[in-house]
N, C-alpha and C positions, 0 to 999 in steps of 0.2 A: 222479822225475827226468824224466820223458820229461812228464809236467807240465808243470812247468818248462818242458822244448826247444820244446812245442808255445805254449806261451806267449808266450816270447821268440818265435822262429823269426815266427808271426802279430804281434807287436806291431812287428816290423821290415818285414812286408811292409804293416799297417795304416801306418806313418808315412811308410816311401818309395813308397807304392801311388799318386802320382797320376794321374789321369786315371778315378777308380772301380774297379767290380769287371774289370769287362774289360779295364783295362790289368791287373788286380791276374792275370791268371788264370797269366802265362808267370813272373809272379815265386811265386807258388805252387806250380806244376808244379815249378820250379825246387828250390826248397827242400825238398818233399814227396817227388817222385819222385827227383830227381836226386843230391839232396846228402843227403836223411837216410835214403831208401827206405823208407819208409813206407807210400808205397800204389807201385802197379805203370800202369805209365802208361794200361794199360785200363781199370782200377781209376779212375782219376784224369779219365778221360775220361769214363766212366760219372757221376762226382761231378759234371761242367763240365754233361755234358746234364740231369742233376735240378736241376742250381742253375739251372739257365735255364728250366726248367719250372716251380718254383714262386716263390710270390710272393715277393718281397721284392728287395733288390740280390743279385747272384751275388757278389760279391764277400764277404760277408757269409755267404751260403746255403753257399756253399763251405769258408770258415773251419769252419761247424756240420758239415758232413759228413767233412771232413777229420776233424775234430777227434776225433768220435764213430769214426771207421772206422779211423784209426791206433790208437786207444788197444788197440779190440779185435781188429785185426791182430796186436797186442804179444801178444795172450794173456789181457790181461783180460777181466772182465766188463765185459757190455752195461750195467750202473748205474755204471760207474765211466769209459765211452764216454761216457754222459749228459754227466760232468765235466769229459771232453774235448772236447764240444761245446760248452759253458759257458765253460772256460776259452779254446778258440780263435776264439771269436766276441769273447768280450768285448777279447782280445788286440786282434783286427783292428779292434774300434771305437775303442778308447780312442785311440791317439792321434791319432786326427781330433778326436776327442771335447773332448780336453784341448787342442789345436792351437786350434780353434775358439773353445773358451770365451778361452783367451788372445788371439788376434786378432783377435776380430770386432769391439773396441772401438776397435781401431787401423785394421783395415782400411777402416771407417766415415767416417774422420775424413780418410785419406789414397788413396782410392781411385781419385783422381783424378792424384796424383803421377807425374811420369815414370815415377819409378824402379819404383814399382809396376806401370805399365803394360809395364812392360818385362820384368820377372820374368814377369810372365803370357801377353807376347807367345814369351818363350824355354820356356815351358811348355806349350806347344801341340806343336811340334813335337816332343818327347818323349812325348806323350799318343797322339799318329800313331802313332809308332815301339815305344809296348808296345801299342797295339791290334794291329799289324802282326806283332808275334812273338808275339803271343797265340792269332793265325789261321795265322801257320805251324806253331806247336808242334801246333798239335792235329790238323795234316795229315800223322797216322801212318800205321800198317797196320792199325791199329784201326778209323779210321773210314776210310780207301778202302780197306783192302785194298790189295792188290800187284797188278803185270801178273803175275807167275811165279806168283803162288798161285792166282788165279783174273780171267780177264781182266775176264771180263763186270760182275761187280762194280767190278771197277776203273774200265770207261768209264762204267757207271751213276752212280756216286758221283762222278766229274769231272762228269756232265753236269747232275747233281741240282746240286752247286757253281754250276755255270757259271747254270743256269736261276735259282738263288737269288739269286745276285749280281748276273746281269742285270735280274731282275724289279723287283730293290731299288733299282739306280742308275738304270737306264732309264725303265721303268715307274712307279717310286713303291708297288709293290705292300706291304700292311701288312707287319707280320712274321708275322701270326697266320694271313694268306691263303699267306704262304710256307709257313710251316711244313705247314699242312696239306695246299698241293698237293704240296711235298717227300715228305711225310710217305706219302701216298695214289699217289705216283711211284715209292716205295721199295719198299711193298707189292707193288702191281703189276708190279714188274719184277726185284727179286730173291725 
C-alpha cells in the first residue's frame, strides 16, 4: 500500500512540478513531510542537501532518497527501500516522460502561436513563486537554528545566507566557489 501512496503521491508532484527539481522541492516537502509524515522535516532537509550534492536533477535525486528512506522509516527492509526508490523516481519521471513524448510533435509545429507563447509567458511567473517557497520552506531551525537556542549560530547562518546570495547576484560568483567558501565559513566559525 504505501507503494502505491509513494507512487501516486511522486506521479502528482512529477506532472504539476513545473519549473524542475527546485520548484519540485516545497511541493515535496509538502506531501512527504507535511500531509503523509514520512520523513521529519530534518530528515527532509538532510535528503534536499545530498540531492543537491550529487549528480543528476534534485528533483529526480530526491524522489530516489525519499523513496528508499520512507519505505524503511515504515519498518521495512533496506531491499524493499531499494523498490521505493524505483518506484518514486520512476513516479516523478513518467509524466514528463509521457507529457513530452505527446507534445513535442505539436509543440514543433505551433511554437510560435500566440496562444502558446502566452501559456509560457503565465508560466514563468509560477516557476518564481515555487523557487521562492522552496527557499523559504527550508529556512527552518534545522538549518539557522533559532535566536533563543543558540544566537551565534543563528547570526552565522543569516550572514553565511546573506554572503551566498550576495556573491551570486552581485558578484557572479560560481555555485561550486560558494559552496566551498560557505562551506569553509561554517567550519571556521561554528
Amino acid at each position: 500500500m504505501l507503494l502505491l501512496q509513494l507512487f501516486w503521491t511522486f506521479f502528482k508532484i512529477g506532472l504539476f512540478g513545473f519549473g524542475g527539481g527546485y520548484a519540485m522541492i516545497s511541493m515535496i516537502q509538502g506531501e512527504v513531510v507535511t500531509k503523509h509524515h514520512w520523513l521529519t522535516s530534518g530528515q527532509f532537509t538532510d535528503i534536499v542537501a545530498i540531492s543537491q550534492s550529487t549528480p543528476g536533477p534534485i528533483g529526480i535525486n530526491s524522489a530516489t532518497y525519499v523513496g528508499y528512506s520512507s519505505i524503511v522509516n515504515a519498518g521495512y527492509t533496506p531491499t524493499l527501500g531499494i523498490v521505493g526508490s524505483f518506484v518514486a523516481t520512476l513516479a516523478v519521471v513518467l509524466p514528463s516522460f509521457i507529457l513530452m513524448l505527446t507534445i513535442s510533435k505539436f509543440l514543433m509545429r505551433y511554437k510560435k502561436h500566440p496562444s502558446v507563447e502566452s501559456v509560457f509567458k503565465g508560466l514563468r511567473p509560477a516557476v518564481v513563486g515555487l523557487l521562492a517557497a522552496a527557499a523559504l520552506l527550508l529556512m527552518t531551525k534545522e538549518n539557522f537554528s533559532s535566536w533563543s537556542e543558540c544566537p551565534w549560530q543563528f547570526i552565522v547562518s543569516i550572514l553565511i545566507f546573506l554572503f551566498a546570495f550576495i556573491a551570486q547576484r552581485k558578484y557572479k560568483f560560481g555555485a561550486i566557489r560558494i559552496l566551498f567558501l560557505s562551506a569553509l565559513a561554517g567550519i571556521l566559525l561554528l
